[in-house]
MINU-617540 format. One record per residue (C-alpha): x negated, y negated, z negated. Coordinates in steps of 0.02 Angstrom, whole numbers, plus 50000, padded with zeros to 5 digits. Each point is the difference from the previous one (the first is absolute). Layout:
{{X, Y, Z}}
...
! end
This chain:
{{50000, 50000, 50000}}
{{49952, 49821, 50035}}
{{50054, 49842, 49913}}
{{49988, 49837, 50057}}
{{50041, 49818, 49903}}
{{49988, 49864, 50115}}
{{49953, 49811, 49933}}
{{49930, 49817, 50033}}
{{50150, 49956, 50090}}
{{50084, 49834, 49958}}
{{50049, 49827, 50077}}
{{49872, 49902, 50112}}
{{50001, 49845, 50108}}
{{49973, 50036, 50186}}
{{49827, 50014, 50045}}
{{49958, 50056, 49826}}
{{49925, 50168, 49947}}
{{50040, 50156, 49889}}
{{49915, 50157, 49973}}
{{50119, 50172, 49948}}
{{49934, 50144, 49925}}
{{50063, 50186, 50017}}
{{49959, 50103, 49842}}
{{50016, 50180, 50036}}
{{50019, 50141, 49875}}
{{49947, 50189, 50026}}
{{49864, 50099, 50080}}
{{50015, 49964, 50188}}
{{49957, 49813, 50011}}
{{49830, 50030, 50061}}
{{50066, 50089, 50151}}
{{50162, 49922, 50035}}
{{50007, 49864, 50138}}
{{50099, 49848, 49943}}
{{50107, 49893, 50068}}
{{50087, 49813, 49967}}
{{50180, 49992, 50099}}
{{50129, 49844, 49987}}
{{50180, 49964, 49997}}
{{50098, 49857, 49993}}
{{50169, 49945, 49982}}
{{50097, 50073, 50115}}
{{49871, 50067, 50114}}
{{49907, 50194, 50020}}
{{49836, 50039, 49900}}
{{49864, 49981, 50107}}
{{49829, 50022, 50011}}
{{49868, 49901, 49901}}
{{49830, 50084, 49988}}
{{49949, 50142, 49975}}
{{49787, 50091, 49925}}
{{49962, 50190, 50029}}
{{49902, 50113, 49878}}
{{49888, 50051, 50067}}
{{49896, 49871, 50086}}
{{50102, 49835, 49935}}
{{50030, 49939, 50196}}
{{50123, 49865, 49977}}
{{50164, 49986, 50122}}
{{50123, 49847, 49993}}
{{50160, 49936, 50100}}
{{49959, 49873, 50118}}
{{50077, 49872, 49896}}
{{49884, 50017, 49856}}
{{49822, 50016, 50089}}
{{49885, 49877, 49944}}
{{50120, 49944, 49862}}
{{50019, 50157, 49894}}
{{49866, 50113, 49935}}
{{50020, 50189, 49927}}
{{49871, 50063, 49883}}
{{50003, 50146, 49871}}
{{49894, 50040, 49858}}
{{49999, 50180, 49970}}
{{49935, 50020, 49848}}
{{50127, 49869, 49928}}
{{50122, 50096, 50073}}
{{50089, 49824, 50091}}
{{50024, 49939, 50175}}
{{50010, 49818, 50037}}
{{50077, 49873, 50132}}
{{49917, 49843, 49994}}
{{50133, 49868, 50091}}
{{49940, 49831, 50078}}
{{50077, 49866, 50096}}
{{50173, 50071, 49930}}
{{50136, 49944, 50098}}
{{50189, 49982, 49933}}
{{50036, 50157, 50135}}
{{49893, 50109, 49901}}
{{50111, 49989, 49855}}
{{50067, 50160, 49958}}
{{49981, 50144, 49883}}
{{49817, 50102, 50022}}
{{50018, 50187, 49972}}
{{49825, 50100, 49981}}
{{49989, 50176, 50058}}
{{49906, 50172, 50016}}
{{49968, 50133, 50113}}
{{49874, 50128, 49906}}
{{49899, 50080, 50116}}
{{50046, 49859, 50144}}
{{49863, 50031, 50132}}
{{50105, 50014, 50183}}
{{50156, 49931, 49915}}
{{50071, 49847, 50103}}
{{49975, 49887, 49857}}
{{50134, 49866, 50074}}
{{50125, 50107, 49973}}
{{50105, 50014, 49837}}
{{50029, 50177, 50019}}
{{49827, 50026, 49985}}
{{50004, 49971, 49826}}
{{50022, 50103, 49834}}
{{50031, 49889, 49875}}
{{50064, 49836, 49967}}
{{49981, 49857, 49878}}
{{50141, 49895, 49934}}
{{49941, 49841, 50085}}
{{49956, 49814, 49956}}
{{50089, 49845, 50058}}
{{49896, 49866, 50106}}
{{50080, 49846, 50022}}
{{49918, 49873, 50107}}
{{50090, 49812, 50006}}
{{50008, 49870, 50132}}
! end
């Protein structure tokens, strides 16, 4: 089993920055890829960023390249999304995820993924 506690979100003015954390609980973390999706008001979860396990390469949505960074520390056992240049669009609640074992997994995908955290709300205002 894998836990995860999202946190760090909270209310920003546009063009300001936040960093969220994924703490993960149980064995796996080391080997589980891990994933940030979005959803806002209204609209489908999509896909934020995502870090795989074994070699750390980094994949983001197009919206988010150069403005959001992934990062995990294994031996802390958390996965991070630093956020700059936040718009009011990127508002919206930020679920972490994990796939254990995710080498060859699209890691896009929501169905990829295992196990879910109970997300934390980023509000960005105008």
């Amino acid at each position: 089993q894998v836990q995860l506690v999202e946190s760090g979100g909270g209310l920003v003015q546009a063009g300001g920055s936040l960093k969220l954390s994924c703490a993960a609980s149980g064995r796996t973390f080391s080997n589980s890829a891990m994933g940030w999706f979005r959803q806002a008001p209204g609209k489908d979860r999509e896909f934020v960023a995502a870090i795989s396990w074994r070699r750390g390469n980094s994949y983001y949505a197009d919206s988010m390249k150069g403005r959001f960074t992934i990062s995990r520390d294994n031996a802390k056992n958390t996965v991070y999304l630093q956020m700059n240049s936040l718009k009011p669009e990127d508002t919206a609640v930020y679920y972490c995820a994990a796939r254990p074992l995710g080498t060859g997994w699209d890691l896009a995908r929501e169905t990829s993924y295992n196990y879910w955290g109970q997300g934390t709300q980023v509000t960005v205002s105008s």
